[in-house]
C-alpha positions in Angstrom: 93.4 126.8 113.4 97.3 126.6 113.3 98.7 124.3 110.7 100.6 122.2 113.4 97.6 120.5 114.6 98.0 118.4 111.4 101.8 116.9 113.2 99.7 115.9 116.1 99.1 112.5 114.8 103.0 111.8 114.4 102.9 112.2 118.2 100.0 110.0 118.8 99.9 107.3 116.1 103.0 108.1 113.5 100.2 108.4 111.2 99.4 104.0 111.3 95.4 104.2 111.8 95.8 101.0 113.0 97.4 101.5 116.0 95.8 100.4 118.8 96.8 101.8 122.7 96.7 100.1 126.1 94.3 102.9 127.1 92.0 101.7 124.1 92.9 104.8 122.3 93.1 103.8 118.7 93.1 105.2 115.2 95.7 108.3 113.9 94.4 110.6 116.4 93.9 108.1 119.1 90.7 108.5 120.8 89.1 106.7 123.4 85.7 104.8 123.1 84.0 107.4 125.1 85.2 110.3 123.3 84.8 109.2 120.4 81.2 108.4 120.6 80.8 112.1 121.6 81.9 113.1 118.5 80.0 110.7 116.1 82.2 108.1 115.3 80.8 104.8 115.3 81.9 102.1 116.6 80.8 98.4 116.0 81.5 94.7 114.8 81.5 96.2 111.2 83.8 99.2 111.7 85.5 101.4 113.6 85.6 105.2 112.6 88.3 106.3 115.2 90.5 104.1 112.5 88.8 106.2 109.3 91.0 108.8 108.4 88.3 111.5 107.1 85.5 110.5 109.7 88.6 110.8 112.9 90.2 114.0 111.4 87.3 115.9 111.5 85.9 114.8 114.6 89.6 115.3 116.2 89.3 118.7 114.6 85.9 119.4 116.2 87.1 118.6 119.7 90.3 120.6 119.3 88.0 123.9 118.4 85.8 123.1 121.6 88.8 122.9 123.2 89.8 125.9 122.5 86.8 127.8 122.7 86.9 126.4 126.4 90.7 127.5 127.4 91.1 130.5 124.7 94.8 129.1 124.0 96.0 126.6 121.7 98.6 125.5 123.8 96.0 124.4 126.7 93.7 123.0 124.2 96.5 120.7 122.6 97.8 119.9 126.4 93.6 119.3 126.9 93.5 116.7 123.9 96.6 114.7 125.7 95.8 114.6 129.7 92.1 115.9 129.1 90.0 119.0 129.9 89.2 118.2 133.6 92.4 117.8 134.3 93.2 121.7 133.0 90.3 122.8 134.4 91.1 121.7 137.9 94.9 123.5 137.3 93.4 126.6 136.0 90.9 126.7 138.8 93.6 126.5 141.3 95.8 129.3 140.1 93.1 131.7 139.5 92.2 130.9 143.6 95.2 131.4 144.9 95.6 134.8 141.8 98.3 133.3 140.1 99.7 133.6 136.4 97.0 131.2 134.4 99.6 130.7 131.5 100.4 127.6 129.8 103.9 127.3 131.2 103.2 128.6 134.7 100.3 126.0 135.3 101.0 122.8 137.4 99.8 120.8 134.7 101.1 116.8 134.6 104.6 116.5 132.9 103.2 114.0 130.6 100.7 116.8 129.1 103.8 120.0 129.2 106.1 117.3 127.1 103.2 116.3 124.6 102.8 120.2 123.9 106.6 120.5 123.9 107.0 117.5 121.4 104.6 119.5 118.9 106.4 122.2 119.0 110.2 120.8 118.5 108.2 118.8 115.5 107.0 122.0 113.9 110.4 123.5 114.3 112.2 120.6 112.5 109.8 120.1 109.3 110.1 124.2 109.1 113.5 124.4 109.4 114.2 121.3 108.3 118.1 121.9 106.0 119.3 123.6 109.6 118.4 119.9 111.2 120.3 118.3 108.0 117.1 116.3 107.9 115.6 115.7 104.1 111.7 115.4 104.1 110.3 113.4 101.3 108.4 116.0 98.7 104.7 115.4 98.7 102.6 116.4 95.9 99.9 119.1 96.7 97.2 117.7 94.9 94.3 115.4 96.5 95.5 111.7 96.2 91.7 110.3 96.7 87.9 111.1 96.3 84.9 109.7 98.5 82.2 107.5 97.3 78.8 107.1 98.9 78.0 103.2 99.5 73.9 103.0 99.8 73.7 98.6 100.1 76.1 96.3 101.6 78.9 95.2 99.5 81.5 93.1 100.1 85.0 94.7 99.9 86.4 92.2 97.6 83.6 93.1 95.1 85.1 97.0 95.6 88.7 96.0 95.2 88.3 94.4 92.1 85.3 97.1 90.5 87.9 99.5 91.2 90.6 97.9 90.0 92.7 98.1 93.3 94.8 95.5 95.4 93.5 94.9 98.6 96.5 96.3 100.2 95.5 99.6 98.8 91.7 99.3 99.6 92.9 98.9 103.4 95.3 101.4 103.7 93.2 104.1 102.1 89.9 102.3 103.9 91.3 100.8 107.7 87.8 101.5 109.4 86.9 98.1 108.4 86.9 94.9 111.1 85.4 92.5 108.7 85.5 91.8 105.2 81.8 93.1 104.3 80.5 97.0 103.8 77.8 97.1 106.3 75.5 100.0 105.5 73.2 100.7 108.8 71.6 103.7 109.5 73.1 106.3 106.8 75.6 105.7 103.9 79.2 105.0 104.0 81.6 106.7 102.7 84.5 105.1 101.1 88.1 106.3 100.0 89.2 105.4 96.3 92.4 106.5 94.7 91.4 109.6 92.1 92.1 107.8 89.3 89.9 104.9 90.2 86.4 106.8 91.1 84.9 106.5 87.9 85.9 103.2 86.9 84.3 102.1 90.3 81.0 104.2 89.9 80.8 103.1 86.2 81.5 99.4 87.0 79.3 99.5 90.3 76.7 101.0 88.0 76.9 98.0 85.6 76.7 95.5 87.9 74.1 93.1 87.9 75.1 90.4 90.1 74.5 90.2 94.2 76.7 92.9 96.0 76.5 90.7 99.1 77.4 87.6 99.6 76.0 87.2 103.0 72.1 87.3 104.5 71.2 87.3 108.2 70.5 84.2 109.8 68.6 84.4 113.2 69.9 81.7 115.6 67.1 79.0 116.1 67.0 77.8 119.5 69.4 74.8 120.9 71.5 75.9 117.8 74.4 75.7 117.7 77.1 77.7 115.4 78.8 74.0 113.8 75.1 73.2 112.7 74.7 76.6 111.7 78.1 76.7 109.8 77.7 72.7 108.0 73.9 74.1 107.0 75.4 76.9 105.2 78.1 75.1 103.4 81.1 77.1 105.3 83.3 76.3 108.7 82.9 77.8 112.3 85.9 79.8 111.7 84.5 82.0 109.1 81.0 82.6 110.7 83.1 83.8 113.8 85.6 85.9 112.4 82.8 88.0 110.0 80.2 87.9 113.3 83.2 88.7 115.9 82.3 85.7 117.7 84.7 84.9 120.2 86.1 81.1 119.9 84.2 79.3 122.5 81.5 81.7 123.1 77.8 80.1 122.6 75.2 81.4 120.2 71.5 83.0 121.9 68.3 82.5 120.5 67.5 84.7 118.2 70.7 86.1 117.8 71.4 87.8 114.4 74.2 86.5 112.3 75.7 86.5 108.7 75.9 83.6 107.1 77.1 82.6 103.1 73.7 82.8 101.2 73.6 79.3 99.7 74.4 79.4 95.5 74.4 77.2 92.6 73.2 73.3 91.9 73.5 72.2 95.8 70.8 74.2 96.7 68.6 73.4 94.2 69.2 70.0 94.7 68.2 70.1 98.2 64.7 72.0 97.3 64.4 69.1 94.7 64.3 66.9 97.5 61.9 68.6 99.2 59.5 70.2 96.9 57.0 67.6 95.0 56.2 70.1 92.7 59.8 71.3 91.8 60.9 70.4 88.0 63.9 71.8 87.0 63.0 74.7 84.7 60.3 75.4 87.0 62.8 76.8 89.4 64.1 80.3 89.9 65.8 82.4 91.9 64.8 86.0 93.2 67.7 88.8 94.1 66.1 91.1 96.7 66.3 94.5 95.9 65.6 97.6 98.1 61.6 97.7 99.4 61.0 94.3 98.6 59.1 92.6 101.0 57.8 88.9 101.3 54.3 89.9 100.9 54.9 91.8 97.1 57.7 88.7 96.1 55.1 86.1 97.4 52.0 88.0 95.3 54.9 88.2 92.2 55.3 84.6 92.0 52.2 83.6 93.2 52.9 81.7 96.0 52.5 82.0 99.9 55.4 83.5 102.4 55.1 80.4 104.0 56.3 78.6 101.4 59.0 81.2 100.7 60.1 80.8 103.9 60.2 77.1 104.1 61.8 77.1 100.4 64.8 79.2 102.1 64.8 78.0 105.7 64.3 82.0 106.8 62.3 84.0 108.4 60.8 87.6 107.3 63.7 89.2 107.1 65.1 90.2 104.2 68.6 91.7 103.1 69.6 93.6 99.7 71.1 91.0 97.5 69.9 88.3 99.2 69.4 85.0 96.9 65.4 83.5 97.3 65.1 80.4 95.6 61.6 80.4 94.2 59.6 77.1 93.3 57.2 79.1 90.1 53.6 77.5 89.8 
């Protein structure tokens, strides 16, 4: 694979992962929703992989090598990526019909897709010859600047930022997949980008970490609920619960709809199970961290109680989230 594909993001993003297009393009290498989905990156409320910088330069890569398995020709492939393959197809079709030269330069392909191949190739020729230009490139050091790390459980990313020992700024620049300010692990792992230096001191932190990773459990909305209720019963305001669910400002909540929500901590909480538990006396209290396979039947069986009363103990249903807080009243 030439070595210029790697300038195609200064064409398409100038390398800002953020960047966002009127055609919903988005990430360094720009892709749309629907190719992007082709080539495994996910995209949801939690995070969008066109914007991670690992996860979109290899499936940009992958699409470039169909692409040019398909046309045999780098220069159609790249002009592929830009306008798309139908629209080369359709110009290659015509000139072989009418038994005309099928090169790059002799195809009536759009000009947009001629000056997005041209505008690679005046960039290559500038950072090669870059003293004839009178242009001075900034020296970058040819070693790896970060490592991965596999996340298994949800974790919230200020937890990350400060077992690594990195600003936030950092975390985001080196991590912009993120929409919200939680680590959503769904079907598989994954994987984040720390600086070199700060691996270990993450993994050995992470690794000594006893506390909740997650500060949030899922709520399912009850019905005639309504998100104020939801946000006052949870001891935090409507504008948080929409901006870590992506809930649009005046959009209503549906029955049974999942949501995060803050799981409830500390003296106010045990106060209000005080209220409503006869049996509750102080020391007699306790508080179970859900860990990974735990399920309301073996926690009920543990503590000898019902999953009834678990449930009516923690206003929740069955469901259960790593780290999740259950506030146990110990016979």
């Amino acid at each position: 694979m030439p070595m210029e594909i790697a300038l195609i993001p200064v064409i398409e993003s100038s390398y800002n992962p953020l960047i966002k297009s009127d055609n919903r393009s988005a990430g360094l290498w720009q892709f749309i929703p629907e190719t992007a989905r082709i080539f495994g990156l996910t995209q949801n409320v939690w995070h969008d992989d066109r914007r991670d910088v690992v996860a979109s330069t290899q499936a940009a890569l992958d699409y470039l090598q169909y692409l040019y398995q398909k046309f045999d020709n780098w220069k159609l492939a790249i002009a592929a990526y830009n306008i798309g393959e139908g629209v080369v197809s359709k110009a290659l079709a015509r000139n072989i019909h009418k038994g005309r030269s099928v090169n790059f330069y002799d195809l009536n392909l759009p000009i947009e897709a001629k000056h997005y191949v041209f505008k690679l190739l005046v960039i290559k020729d500038i950072i090669a010859n870059s003293r004839k230009y009178g242009i001075q490139l900034q020296p970058i050091p040819n070693r790896p600047y970060f490592e991965e790390v596999k996340i298994h459980e949800h974790i919230d990313i200020s937890l990350v930022t400060r077992l690594a020992n990195i600003s936030d700024i950092e975390f985001s620049a080196l991590n912009p997949a993120y929409n919200r300010f939680v680590i959503k692990v769904l079907d598989e792992p994954r994987t984040l980008l720390l600086p070199k230096d700060r691996k270990e001191t993450f993994v050995k932190n992470l690794e000594m970490y006893q506390d909740p990773r997650f500060s949030w459990q899922i709520y399912h909305v009850k019905k005639g609920e309504k998100i104020n209720d939801i946000a006052i019963r949870h001891e935090t305001t409507v504008k948080q619960l929409q901006a870590i669910n992506g809930i649009a400002r005046n959009k209503n909540l549906t029955f049974g709809q999942k949501i995060l929500v803050p799981q409830l901590i500390g003296a106010n909480k045990l106060t209000m199970i005080a209220q409503n538990e006869k049996q509750f006396q102080g020391d007699k209290s306790g508080v179970h961290i859900v860990k990974k396979g735990d399920t309301l039947y073996h926690i009920a069986k543990r503590y000898r109680t019902t999953i009834d009363q678990i449930k009516q103990w923690n206003n929740s249903d069955e469901n259960l989230s790593i780290g999740q807080k259950l506030f146990i009243v110990k016979s």
